[in-house]
Each structure stands twice: as structure tokens, then as C-alpha cells.
N, C-alpha and C positions, 0 to 999 in steps of 0.2 A: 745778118744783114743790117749797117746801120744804117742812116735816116742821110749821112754824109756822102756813101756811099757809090759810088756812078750803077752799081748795079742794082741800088736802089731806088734810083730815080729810071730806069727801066723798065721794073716792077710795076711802079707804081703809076707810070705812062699808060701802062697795058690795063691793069686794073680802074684807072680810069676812064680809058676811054672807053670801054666794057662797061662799067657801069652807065657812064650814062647814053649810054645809045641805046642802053635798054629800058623799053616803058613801063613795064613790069613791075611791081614792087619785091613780090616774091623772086624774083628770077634775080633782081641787083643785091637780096639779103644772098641768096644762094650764092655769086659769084664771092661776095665781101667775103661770106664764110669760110668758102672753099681757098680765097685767096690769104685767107687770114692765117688756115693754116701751113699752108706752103710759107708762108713769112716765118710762122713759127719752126716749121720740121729744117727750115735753113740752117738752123744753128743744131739741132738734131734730133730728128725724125724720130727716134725712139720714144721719145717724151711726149709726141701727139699722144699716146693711148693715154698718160696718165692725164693730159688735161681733157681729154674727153670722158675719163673717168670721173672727174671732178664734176664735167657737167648733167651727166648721167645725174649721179647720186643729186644736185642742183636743182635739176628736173624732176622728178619723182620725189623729193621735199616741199618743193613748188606746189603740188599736185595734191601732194598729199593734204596740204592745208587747207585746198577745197574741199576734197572728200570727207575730211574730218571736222566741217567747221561749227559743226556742233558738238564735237565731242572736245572739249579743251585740254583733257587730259592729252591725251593723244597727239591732238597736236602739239603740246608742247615736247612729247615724246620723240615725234620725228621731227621736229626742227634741231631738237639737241642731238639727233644720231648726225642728222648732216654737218653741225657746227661741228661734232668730233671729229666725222670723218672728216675734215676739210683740212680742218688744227692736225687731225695723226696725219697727214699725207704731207702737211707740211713740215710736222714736227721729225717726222722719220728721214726726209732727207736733206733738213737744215741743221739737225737739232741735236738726234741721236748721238754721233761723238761727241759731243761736246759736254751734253750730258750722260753721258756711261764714261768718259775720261774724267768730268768734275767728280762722279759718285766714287770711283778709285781714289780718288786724289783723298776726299775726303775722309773712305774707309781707311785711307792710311794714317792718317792724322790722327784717326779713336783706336792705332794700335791691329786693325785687321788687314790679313793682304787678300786684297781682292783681285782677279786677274780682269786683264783688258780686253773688251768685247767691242770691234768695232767694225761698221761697216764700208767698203769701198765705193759710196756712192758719191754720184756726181749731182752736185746741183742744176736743176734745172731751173734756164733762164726765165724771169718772170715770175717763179714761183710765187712768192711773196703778194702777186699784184692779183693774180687772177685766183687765187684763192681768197683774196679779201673781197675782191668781186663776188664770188659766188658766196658766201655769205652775205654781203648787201641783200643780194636777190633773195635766198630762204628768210631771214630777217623780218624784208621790205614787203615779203608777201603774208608774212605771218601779222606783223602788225596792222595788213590791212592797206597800205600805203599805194600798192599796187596790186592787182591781182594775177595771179598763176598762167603763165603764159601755156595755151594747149600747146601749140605749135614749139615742137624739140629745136628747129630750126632757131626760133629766135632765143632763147637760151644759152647756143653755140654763139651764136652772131653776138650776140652782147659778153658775152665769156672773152671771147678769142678776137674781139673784134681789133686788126692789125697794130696800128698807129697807139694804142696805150696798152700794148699785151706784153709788153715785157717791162716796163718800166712808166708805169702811169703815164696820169693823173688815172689815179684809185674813182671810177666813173659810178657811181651809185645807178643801181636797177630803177628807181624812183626817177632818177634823171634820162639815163637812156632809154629805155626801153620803148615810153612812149611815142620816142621820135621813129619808132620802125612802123607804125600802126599808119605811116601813107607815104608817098612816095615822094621823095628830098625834090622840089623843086631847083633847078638852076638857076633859077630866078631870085632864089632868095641866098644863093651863097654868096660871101661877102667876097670875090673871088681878090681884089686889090688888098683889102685886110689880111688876110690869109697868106699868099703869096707873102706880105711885107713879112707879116710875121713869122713866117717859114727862114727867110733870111734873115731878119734878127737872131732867130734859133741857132741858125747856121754860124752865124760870126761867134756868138759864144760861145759854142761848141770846137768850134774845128779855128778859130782864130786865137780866141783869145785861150781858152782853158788846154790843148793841146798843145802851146805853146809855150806856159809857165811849167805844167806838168814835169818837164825832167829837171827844174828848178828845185822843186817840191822833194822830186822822189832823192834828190840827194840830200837833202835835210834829213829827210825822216829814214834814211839808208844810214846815216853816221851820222846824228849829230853831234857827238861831240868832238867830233872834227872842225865844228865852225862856231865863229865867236856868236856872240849873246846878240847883237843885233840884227844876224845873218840868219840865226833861226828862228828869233821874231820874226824876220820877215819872211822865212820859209811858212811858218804857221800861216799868216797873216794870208799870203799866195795860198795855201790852200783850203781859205776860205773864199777866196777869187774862187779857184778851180770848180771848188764842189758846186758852188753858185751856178756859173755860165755853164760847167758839163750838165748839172739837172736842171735848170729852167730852160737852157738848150733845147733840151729832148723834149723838155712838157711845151714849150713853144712850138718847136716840130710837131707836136703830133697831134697838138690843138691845130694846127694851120691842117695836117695832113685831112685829120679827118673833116675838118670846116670844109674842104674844096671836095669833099664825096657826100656834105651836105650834112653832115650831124656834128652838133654841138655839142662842145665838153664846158665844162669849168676852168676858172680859171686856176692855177697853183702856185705862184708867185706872184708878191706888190712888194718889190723897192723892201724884203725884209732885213737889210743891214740898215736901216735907216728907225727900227724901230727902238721903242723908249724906254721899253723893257722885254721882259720873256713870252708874258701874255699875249702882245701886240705883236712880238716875233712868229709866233705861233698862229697866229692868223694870215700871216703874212710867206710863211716858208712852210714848202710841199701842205699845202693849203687840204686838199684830198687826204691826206696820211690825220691832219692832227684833226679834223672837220673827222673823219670816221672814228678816231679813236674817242672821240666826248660824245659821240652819239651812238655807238655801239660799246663801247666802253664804261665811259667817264660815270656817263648819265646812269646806266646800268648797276652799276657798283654805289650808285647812289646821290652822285653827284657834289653840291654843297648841301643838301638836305635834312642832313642829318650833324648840323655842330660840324666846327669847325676842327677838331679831332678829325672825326671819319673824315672832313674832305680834303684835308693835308692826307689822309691815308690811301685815298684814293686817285689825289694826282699824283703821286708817287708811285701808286701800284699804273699807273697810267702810262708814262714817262719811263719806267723802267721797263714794263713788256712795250711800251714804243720803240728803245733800243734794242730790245734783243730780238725783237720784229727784221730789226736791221742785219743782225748778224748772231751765230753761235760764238760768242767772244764775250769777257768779260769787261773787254774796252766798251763795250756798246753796251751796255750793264750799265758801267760808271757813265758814258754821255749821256744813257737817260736820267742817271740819278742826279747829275748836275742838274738838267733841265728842271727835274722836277723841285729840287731842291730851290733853285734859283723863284721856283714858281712859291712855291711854299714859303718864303719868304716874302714877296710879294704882296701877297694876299695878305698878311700878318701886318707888315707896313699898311698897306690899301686900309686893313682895319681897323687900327689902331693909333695909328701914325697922323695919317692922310686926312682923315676923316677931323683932324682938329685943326689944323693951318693948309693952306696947299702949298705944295710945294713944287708944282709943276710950270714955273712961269718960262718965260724964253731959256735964264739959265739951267731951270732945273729939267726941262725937254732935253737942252744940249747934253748934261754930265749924266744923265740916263742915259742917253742914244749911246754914249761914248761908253758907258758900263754895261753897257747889253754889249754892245758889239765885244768888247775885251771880253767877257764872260763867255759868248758864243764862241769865241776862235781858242780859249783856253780850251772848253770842250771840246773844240774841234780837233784835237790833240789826240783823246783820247779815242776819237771815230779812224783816226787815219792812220795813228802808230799801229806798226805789226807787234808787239811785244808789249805787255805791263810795263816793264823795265826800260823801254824805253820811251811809252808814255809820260812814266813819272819822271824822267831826263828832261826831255822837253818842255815838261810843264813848270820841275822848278826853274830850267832854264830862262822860261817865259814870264814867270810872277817876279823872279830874284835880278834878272838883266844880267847874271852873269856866267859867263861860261870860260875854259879854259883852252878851251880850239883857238887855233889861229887862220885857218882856211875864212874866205870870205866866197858871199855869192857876189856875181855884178853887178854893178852902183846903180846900175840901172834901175834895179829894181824897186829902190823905193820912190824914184819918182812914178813909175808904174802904175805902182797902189797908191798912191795919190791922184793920178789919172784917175784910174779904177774908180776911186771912191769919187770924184769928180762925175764920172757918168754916171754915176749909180744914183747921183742926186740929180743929174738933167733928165734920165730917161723917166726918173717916178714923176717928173711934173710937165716933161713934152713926150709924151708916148710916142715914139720913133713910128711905127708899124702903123697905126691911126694916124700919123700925120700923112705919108704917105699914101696911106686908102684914099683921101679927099682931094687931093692932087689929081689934076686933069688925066686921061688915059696916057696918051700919046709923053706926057712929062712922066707920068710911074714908071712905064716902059724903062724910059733914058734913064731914071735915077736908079731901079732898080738892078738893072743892066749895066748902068756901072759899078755900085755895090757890091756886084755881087763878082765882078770882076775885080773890082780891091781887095775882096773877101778871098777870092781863090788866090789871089800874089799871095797871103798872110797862109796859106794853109800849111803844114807842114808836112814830111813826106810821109807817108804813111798814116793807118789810122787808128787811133786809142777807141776802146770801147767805152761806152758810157759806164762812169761810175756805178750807178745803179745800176745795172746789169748783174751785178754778182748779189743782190738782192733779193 
């Protein structure tokens, strides 16, 4: 069920109006929950058990760190069987071929034949999200941050709850949970915010990114069918794509769940505009790099220890970030880019910086310009199906030269100049807040028409969100 969808705005009609005709607080978690998971069982039912399994084990870790909170052994005991299990539940059906295929690969290389053992499992959607969630929550309880919720109900509710259960914003238990302890007034939703925002979501999702998409997929289908400018700008288009299809969605479902009264974070600021990797990284899927330095980063030591360990440590950071993303070795190398890119940074920052600056208006612009180029050359390696035809593309992209003679339409680089043209009005006139302050009766009209230039731009049929296989 996507968020695009006409049967999901049916769903989600029902479920609101349900909610709030109820005054209840317990009775509007119980509906959210039980609706959360019918959203979930949509794409297939069989998979309820194992996220209910996840919350099980969630809960009874929770718990267990009150029961034990004077024994610290202990509790560090059951906090580490929940992290396992959460890691083996996700490692077993993201993870397992990919590693018993690399362990062959590898036995063969030191001269042993080892046979191949793999399994026929199906990824289930979301995985990825609502097990970083339930970690938050064992974590967030163990350090104290928040405490153990008695109630199983609100565990589920915060696990499974609809609008970021398959593809974020990654919602910290510290953040949520304490908005279920009274009941969402109407009064305080922003309902003009939301709605604009919902349609902002909407336009880069099903407008723009749905629309360059079959641009893209033939670049990265044959490139060396097309000249050197053509898969620049293929590359380039699906740094558009991945953009508008995931801040689409995190737009959606920050607006979805704002209008049932609870509030997320935000996960996108204008990050192709930033000046280097760092400042990227605050700025794109905002939830993903914000939990990996504070369940991660920090954890492993942070900068604390010399600058050795903390180049060792964004790198170990940045590389399970990638493969967070997928069982591929392509998503391996886009975090080792990332981290590398970072790892130099910090080395500049120290040694460099610290004696001239070199950040004046020019030196902002030929950063922004070398972040961006750097982010879309990794973005190569996120989105080729093959090594082989990563590394095609990529010297295609550093070298400018290719021996295809196929072209995409001319179009397209005024496009991405449009593109990048909005990408710099929308970070300093927020579309969706200009809108909220606008009289009732004028939002109506603007929005109503928007949303009807939106639907002319829609294409027939509908792509899932990228992150969905995540």
C-alpha cells in the first residue's frame, strides 16, 4: 500500500476518522495499532508474526531492565541478547546469502571447494526500520532515557506504528513514546502544515522522481550504449530520483502521522546544497546518520580516543551504514566512499583549516560543487546492479568519456538545472510553511489546484518507493 495510492487514502480516511471520534486515549492507540498492522499484512500477512516477534522480545528486554536495575550484570546481559536477536532476525533475512555466497567465494580463492548453502527467503518490507526501532527502545530504556513501558500495547504502537513502518524516519523511543502518555489534541495539529506537506511529498514522489525514473533505468541497464554526457546525466537524474522518491515518503509520513496528532522529526534540509560530507550527513535521511553516531559512532568511541581510532571508527561507521542498506558489495564501497570522503575531511578540518580559512563565498561554492560531484559518483555505486558495471560508469563519470553513441533527450539537462534551481528556492522559501499561513479559504484554492497540476504530471501507474527494498 503506497502513500500515492487511491486505496490508500481510503485507508487512511477510515482510520482517521476512527481515530479521532474516539476520546479515548487507549482505544485511539488500539485502533492506530491494529490499523498499523493491516497496513503492514498489505504487502504480506505472513510477516506480521515475525514483527510481532521483534516486539515481544522489545518488551521483555524493556522490562527486564527494571527488574534488574540493580543488578548491572544482568542487565547488560539482556540488553545484549535483544540487540542479537534483533541483528540475527535481520541478519538471517538480509544478510545470510550474501554472506555464505561471499564465504565460498572466498574459500575458493585459499584453494578450498566449499559447497553453497542458501536460503529462499524473501525480504520483508521495512525490515531494516523497525528493527532499528526496537533497538532505540532496549537501548533508550537501558540508558535510563526513558523508562519500560508496562503496557505491551504501547511497544506494538510505537514498533509498527503505520506512516514510518516500512521506510522511516528511523523514530527514536525517547521521541515517541512519550507523545502516547495523553491524548493528541486537534487542537494542536498543524492540520494546513501537514496537508501542504503531504503534497510537497506527493509532487516528488509521483511527479517528479516517477517520471525521470525510466531515464535512469536505461542508463544503468546499458551504459555503454550511451555517450559520456548522457550517463553524466543519467547518474546525475538519479541523484534527483533517490532525493524526491525518499524525502517524498519521509514528507508523507511526517505530514501522515502530524494529522493523527504525533510528531516525527524531520529527515531532509536542502542536502545537495551542502559543503562538504559532514554537513551532508546532517542533512540527508537525517534519522539513519543521527542513530548511527549515537548508537554507533559514539559507542565505538567516537573521537575520543586520537585520531587513529576516530578515522577507524567513521569508517567502521559508514561501511555497516552501507550494508545496513543492502547485502551487496556496491553498498560496502558507497559507505567506504562516504567514510573516506569523511576521513579526509576531518584531516583537512585539522591540520589544514585550522591555519588560513578557506571557507569564504568562493571556497562555500567549489565545496558545495565537490560534495555534490562526490555524492553522485557514489551514487553510482548505490544504484548499479553489478561491480562491473559500477566501475563502467564511474570511470565513465571521472574520465567524460564513453564510446556509445545513443543519446538521452536534450531535455534533460535543462531539467537538472531546473532541479537544482528548486533545490535552492525550496531551502530558503519552505513551500509547505508558506502555505500553512496563508488564509483558510486561499490554502483550499492553492492547494486544490496543486494538487490537481500534480495529478496532470502523475504517470500511469505506480513505482514503489526506493527504500522499500531496504
Amino acid at each position: 500500500m503506497l502513500f500515492v495510492e487511491a486505496r490508500f487514502f481510503l485507508f487512511f480516511g477510515i482510520v482517521f476518522g476512527l481515530v479521532w471520534a474516539l476520546r479515548s486515549n487507549l482505544w485511539r492507540k488500539r485502533v492506530l495499532t491494529l490499523a498499523s498492522y493491516v497496513f503492514y499484512g498489505a504487502w504480506d500477512w505472513r510477516f506480521l508474526g515475525l514483527i510481532m516477534l521483534v516486539t515481544i522480545v522489545s518488551y521483555l528486554v524493556g522490562n527486564a531492565a527494571t527488574l534488574l536495575e540493580s543488578e548491572t550484570k544482568k542487565r547488560k546481559w539482556a540488553l545484549g541478547a535483544g540487540i542479537v536477536f534483533s541483528l540475527c532476525v535481520l541478519g538471517l533475512f538480509k544478510y545470510f546469502n550474501f554472506f555464505a555466497d561471499s564465504f565460498v567465494d572466498f574459500a575458493g580463492l585459499m584453494g578450498f571447494n566449499a559447497g553453497h548453502v542458501t536460503l529462499n527467503l524473501v525480504l520483508p518490507v521495512g525490515i531494516s526500520f523497525y528493527t532499528f526501532q526496537a533497538i532505540s527502545y532496549m537501548v533508550d530504556v537501558h540508558r535510563g532515557v526513558i523508562h519500560a513501558r508496562r503496557s505491551f500495547l504501547d511497544v506494538a504502537f510505537y514498533i509498527a506504528f503505520f506512516p514510518q513502518l516500512v521506510a522511516g524516519p528511523i523514530v527514536r523511543a525517547s521521541d515517541f513514546i512519550p507523545q502516547m502518555d495523553t491524548a493528541r489534541k486537534w487542537s494542536d495539529v498543524a492540520v494546513r502544515a501537514s496537508v501542504a506537506l503531504f503534497l510537497v511529498g506527493f509532487f516528488k514522489k509521483a511527479c517528479v522522481s516517477d517520471n525521470i525514473a525510466p531515464y535512469v533505468d536505461l542508463i544503468f541497464a546499458d551504459p555503454s550504449a550511451y555517450t559520456a554526457h548522457s550517463v553524466i546525466a543519467g547518474v546525475l537524474l538519479y541523484g534527483i530520483q533517490i532525493y524526491c522518491d525518499f524525502s517524498g515518503y519521509s514528507d508523507m509520513a511526517i505530514a501522515t502521522a502530524g494529522l493523527l496528532g504525533y510528531k516525527f522529526p524531520p529527515n531532509f534540509n536542502s542536502p545537495y546544497l551542502s559543503r562538504d560530507i559532514q554537513i551532508f550527513w546532517r542533512r540527508w535521511h537525517i534519522s539513519l546518520s543521527s542513530w548511527l553516531r549515537d548508537y554507533l559512532y559514539i559507542p565505538l568511541g567516537g573521537n575520543r580516543k586520537g585520531d587513529m581510532r576516530r578515522d577507524v571508527n567513521l569508517m567502521t561507521t559508514m561501511v555497516l551504514g552501507g550494508l545496513w542498506h543492502g547485502a551487496s558489495f556496491n553498498f560496502i564501497i558507497w559507505g567506504f566512499l562516504h567514510g573516506l570522503a569523511l576521513m579526509v575531511e576531518r584531516t583537512w578540518s585539522d591540520h589544514v583549516a585550522k591555519r588560513f580559512n578557506p571557507m569564504g563565498l568562493i571556497g562555500i561554492i567549489i565545496g558545495t560543487a565537490m560534495t555534490y560531484c562526490w555524492v553522485n559518483l557514489a551514487w553510482i555505486f548505490f544504484r548499479a546492479p553489478t561491480m562491473e558495471e559500477s566501475l563502467s560508469i564511474a570511470k565513465t563519470y571521472m574520465t567524460f568519456s564513453s564510446e556509445g553513441t545513443q543519446n538521452l533527450p536534450a531535455v534533460v539537462w535543462p531539467f537538472i538545472l531546473a532541479m537544482g534551481v528548486f533545490h535552492i528556492i525550496s531551502h530558503r522559501i519552505k513551500l509547505g510553511e508558506m502555505l500553512a499561513q496563508i488564509p483558510p479559504a486561499r490554502f483550499a484554492l492553492a492547494t486544490g489546484a496543486l494538487a490537481a497540476l500534480a495529478l496532470s504530471f502523475v504517470p500511469l501507474g505506480y513505482r514503489p518507493f526506493i527504500y522499500f527494498q531496504f
